[in-house]
Every structure is written in C-alpha cells, then in structure tokens.
C-alpha positions in Angstrom: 0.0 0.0 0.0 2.7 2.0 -0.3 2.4 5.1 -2.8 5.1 5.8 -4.5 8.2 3.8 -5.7 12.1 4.2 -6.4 15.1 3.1 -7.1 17.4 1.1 -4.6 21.2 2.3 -5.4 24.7 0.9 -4.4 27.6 2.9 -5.0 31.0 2.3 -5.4 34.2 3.1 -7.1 36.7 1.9 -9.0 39.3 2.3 -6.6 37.2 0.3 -4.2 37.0 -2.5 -6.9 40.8 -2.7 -7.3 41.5 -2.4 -4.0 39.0 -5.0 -2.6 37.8 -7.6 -5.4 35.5 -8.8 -2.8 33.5 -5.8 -2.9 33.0 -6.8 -6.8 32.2 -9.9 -6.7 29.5 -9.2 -3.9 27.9 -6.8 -6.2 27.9 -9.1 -9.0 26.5 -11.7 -6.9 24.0 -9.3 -5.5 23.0 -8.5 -9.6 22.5 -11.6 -10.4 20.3 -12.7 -7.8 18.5 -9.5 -6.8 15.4 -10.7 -9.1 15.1 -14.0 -7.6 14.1 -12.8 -4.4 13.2 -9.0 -4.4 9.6 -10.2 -4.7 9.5 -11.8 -1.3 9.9 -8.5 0.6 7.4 -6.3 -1.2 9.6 -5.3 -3.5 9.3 -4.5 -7.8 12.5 -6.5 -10.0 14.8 -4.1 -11.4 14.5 -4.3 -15.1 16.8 -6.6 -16.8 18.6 -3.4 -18.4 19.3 -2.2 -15.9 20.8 -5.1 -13.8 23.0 -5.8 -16.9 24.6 -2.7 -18.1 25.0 -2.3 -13.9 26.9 -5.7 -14.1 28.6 -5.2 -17.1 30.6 -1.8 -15.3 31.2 -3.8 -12.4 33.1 -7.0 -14.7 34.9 -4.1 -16.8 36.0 -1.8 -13.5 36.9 -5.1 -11.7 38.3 -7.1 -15.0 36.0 -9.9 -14.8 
C-alpha cells in the first residue's frame, strides 16, 4: 500500500573494486540474484537493463 516507488542504489568506485575484489564480486552476486528474491519482501525487480549494463561496469571496473 505503499504510494510511491524508487530506485534502490549501491555505490561504489573503481578504486574500491581494485583495491578490494570482494566488494566486486558481492555486487555481482547481489546483480545476479536480486530478481530471484526481491519479490518476497514487497519489493518491484529491477529491469533486466538495468541489472546488466550495472553488471557489465562492475566485470569491466573489476576485470572480470
């Protein structure tokens, strides 16, 4: 019942990504399964666009 809607954001950097590969691969694991179970607390799935061109910066800024 709630009224409006928005965005959920992470940020990083890409000194963060070469500096802790962890963070990266947490992010892409958190992309690629974000969908699966976003639904269970309430929330809408990002749109498949979106998710991809966000994983696609991670793999390129941590050289996947």
């Amino acid at each position: 019942t709630y009224p409006i809607a928005r965005p959920l954001y992470m940020y990083t950097d890409a000194g963060v990504i070469a500096e802790k590969q962890q963070v990266a691969q947490f992010i892409a694991y958190y992309l690629n399964n974000v969908n699966d179970l976003i639904g269970e607390v309430g929330y809408f799935p990002a749109p498949d666009e979106a998710l991809q061109g966000a994983a696609d910066n991670i793999k390129a800024a941590a050289g996947f």
